[in-house]
N, C-alpha and C positions, 0 to 999 in steps of 0.2 A: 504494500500500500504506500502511494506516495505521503510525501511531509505535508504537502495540501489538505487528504483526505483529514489528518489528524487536527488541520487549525481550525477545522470551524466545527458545532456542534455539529449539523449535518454529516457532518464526515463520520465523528467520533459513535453519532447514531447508526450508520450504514456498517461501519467497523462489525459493530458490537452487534447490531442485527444479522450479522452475516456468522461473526464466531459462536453467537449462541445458535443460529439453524444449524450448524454442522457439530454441536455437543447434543442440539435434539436430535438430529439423525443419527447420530455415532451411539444413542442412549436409546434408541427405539430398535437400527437393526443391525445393532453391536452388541450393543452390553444385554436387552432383554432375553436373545438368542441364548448370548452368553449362560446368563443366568438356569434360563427355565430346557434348553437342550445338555448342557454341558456342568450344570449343578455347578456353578459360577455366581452367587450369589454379589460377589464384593467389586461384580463389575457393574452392577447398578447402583449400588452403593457409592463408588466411585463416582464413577461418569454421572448420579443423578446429582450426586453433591454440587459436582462442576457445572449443571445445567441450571441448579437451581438459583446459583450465585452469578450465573451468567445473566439468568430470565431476572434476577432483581435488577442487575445493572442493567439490560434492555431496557425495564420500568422507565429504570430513572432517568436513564438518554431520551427514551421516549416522551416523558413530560419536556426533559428540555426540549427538545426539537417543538413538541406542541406550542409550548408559550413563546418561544422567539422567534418559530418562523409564523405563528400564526396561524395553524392548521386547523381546519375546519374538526369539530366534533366528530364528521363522520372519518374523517381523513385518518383522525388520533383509533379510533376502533378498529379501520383498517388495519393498522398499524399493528396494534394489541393483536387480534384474531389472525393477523398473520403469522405471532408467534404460536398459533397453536396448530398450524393445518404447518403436516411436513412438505419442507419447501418453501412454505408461504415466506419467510423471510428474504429469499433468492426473490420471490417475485414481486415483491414488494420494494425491495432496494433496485429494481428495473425502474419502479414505477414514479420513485423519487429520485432518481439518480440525476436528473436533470435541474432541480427545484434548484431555485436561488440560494446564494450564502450568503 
């Protein structure tokens, strides 16, 4: 990621939207496989720890991006609901990737 993406909140949002969808995917068909095929318990354990402390810091980029860029209510729920559908974070940082800084 460039030094750009990291100076404006925007950036630091799309970052952080991007490394928490790939600890949801790595935590859905990684570690649950893990777990319930391979009696790997400490890999959800793991990996949900790190998703969980990821999905807090999404929150809280997410409010900033809401309040300084101005995002519509419905904009801000897109945003939230895209961290739950896997993937939705890739399509979602498509979708803002262009918005002003």
């Amino acid at each position: 990621m460039s030094e750009s993406l990291l100076s404006t909140t925007l950036g630091r949002f799309r970052l952080i939207a991007i490394i928490e969808g790939i600890s949801y995917l790595v935590l859905l068909f990684i570690a649950m496989p893990l777990k319930y095929m391979a009696d790997m318990p400490m890999a959800v354990k793991i990996t949900g720890s790190v998703h969980g402390f990821l999905f807090v810091a999404f929150m809280v980029f997410l409010l900033l991006a809401w309040v300084q860029y101005k995002w519509s209510f419905g904009k801000a729920t897109l945003a939230f609901l895209s961290s739950l559908i896997p993937f939705g974070t890739f399509v979602f940082d498509r979708k803002i990737k262009n918005d002003a800084h």
